[in-house]
C-alpha positions in Angstrom: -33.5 -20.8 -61.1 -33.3 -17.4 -61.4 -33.4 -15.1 -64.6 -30.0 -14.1 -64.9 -29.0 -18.2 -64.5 -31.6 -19.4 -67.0 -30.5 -16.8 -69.6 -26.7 -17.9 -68.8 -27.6 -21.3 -69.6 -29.8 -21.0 -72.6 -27.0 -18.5 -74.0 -24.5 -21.0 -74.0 -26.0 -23.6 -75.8 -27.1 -21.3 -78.3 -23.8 -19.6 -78.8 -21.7 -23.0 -78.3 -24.1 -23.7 -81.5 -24.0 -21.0 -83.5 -21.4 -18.4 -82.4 -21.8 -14.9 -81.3 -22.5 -13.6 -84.7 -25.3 -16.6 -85.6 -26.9 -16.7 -82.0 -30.1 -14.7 -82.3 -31.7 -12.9 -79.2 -35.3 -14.3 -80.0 -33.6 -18.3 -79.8 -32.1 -17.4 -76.2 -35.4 -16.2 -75.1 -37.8 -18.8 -76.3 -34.7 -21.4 -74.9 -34.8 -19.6 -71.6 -38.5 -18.7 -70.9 -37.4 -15.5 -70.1 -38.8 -11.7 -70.9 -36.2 -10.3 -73.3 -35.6 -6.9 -71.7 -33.8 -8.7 -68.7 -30.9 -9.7 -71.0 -30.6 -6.0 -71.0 -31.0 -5.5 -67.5 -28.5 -8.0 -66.8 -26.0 -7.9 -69.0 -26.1 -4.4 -71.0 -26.7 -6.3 -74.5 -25.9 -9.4 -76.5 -22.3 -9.0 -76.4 -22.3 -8.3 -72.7 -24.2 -11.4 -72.4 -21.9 -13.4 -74.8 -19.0 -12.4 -72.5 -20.7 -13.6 -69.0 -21.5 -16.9 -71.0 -17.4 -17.2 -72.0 -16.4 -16.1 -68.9 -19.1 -18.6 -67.0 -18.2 -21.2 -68.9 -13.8 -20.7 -68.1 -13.9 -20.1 -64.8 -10.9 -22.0 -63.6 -9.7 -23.3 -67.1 -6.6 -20.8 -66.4 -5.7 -21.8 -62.5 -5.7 -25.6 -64.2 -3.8 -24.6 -67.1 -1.3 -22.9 -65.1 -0.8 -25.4 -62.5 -0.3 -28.9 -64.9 2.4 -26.6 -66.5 4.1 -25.4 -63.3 3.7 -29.3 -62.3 4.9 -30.5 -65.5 7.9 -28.3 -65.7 9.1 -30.0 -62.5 8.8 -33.5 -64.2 10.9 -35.9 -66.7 10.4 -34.3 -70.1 8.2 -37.1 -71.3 6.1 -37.4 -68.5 6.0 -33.8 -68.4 4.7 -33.3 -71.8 2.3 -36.3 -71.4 1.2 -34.4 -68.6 0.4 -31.2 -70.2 -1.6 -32.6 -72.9 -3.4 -35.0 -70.7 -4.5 -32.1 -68.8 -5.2 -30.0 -72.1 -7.3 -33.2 -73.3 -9.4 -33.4 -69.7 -9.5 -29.5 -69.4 -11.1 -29.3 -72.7 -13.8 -32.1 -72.9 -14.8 -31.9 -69.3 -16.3 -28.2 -70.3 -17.8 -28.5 -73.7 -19.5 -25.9 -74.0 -16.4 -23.9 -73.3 -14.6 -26.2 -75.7 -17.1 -25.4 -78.5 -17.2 -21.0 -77.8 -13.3 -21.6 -78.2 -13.4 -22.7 -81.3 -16.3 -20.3 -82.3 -14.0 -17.6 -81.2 -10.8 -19.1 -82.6 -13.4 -19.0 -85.9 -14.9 -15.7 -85.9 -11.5 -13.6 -85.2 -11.2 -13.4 -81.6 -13.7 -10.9 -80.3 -14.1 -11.9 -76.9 -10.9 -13.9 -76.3 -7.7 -12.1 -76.9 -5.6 -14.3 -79.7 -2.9 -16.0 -78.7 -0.1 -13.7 -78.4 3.8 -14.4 -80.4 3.6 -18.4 -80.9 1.4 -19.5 -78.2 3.4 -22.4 -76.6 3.7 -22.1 -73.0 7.3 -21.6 -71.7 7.2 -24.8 -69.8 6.4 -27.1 -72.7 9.3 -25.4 -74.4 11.5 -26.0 -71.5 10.3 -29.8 -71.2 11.0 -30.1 -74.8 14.2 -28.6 -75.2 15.5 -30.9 -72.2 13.9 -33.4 -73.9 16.3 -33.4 -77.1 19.4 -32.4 -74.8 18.4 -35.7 -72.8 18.1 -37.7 -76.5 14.1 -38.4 -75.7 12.8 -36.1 -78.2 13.9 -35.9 -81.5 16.0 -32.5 -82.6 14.2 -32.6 -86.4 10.7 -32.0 -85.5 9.4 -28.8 -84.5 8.0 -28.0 -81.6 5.5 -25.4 -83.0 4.5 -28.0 -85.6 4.4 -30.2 -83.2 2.4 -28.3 -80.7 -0.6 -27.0 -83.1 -0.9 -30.6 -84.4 -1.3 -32.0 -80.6 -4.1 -29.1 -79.3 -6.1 -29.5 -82.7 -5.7 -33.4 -82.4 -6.5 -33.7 -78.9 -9.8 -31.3 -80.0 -11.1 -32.9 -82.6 -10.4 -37.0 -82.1 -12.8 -36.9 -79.2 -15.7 -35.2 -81.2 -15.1 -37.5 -84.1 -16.3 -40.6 -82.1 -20.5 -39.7 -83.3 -19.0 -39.6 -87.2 -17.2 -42.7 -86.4 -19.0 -44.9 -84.1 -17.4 -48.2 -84.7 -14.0 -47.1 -83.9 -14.2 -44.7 -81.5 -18.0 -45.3 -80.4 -17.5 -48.2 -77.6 -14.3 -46.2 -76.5 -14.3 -44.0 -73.1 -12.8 -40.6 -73.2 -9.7 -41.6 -71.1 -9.0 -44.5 -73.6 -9.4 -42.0 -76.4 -6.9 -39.4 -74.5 -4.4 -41.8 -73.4 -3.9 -43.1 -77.0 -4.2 -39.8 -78.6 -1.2 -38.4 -76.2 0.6 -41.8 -76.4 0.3 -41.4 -80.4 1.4 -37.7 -80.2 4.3 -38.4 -78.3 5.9 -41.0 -80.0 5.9 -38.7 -83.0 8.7 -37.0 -81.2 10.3 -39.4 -79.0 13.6 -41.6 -80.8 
């Protein structure tokens, strides 16, 4: 493995761990075997390398993201919204580490990761939803932004629950987890 690979790698961990701010250079080193100076040569400093980790570690969360909406939009407005969070759910917990420097960003103000701009819920959930009610599937007296925040920080957190709670989620696979988390979700806003 090269240097600029190991250095990559033992970044992540440490900074999926500990954040940007709580990461210290002399913990990527002695994880990476590699000669301090050459996180300087690589990536200009800490925060240069902090960046190549985040962006490393989403590479092709967007393209995903973007296309389980466009498909979704096309779709029945329940199976469209089951659809988005499913993808949100697998997105997520397929890239861990990128799961965890979300939430150390989402923690420590933003600095790498632009905050979510005005409310944060993607056009074609709002489209789904709205049909949704029109259609009488959804209910018209819960909110959608409610609903929305409580969905991404469920779908988050239920998974990474199951070492707290072994003997009811333990035994369970992530697909079982995600397909009762969304079905839950849902019929919190279906009549």
């Amino acid at each position: 493995m090269d240097t600029r690979e190991a250095l990559l790698d033992a970044a992540a961990a440490e900074f999926a761990r500990n954040g940007p701010k709580g990461t210290r250079i002399r913990e990527i080193v002695a994880r990476s075997g590699v000669n301090e100076r050459m996180i300087y040569h690589h990536f200009g400093s800490k925060e240069g390398l902090y960046r190549a980790v985040f962006e490393r570690e989403g590479t092709g969360v967007g393209e995903t993201w973007a296309a389980a909406l466009a498909e979704a939009a096309a779709l029945q407005p329940y199976a469209g919204v089951q659809l988005v969070y499913r993808t949100f759910f697998d997105m997520m917990h397929s890239r861990p580490l990128f799961l965890s420097l979300v939430t150390q960003e989402a923690s420590d103000g933003w600095g790498v990761r632009p905050q979510v701009a005005g409310d944060g819920i993607p056009e074609e959930l709002r489209g789904l939803y709205e049909r949704g009610i029109a259609d009488g599937v959804f209910r018209a007296d819960v909110d959608l932004a409610m609903s929305y925040v409580t969905a991404i920080a469920t779908l988050v957190a239920v998974p990474r629950m199951a070492g707290h709670l072994p003997d009811v989620l333990g035994h369970r696979d992530l697909n079982e987890i995600r397909d009762q988390v969304v079905k839950l979700l849902l019929e919190g806003v279906t009549k």
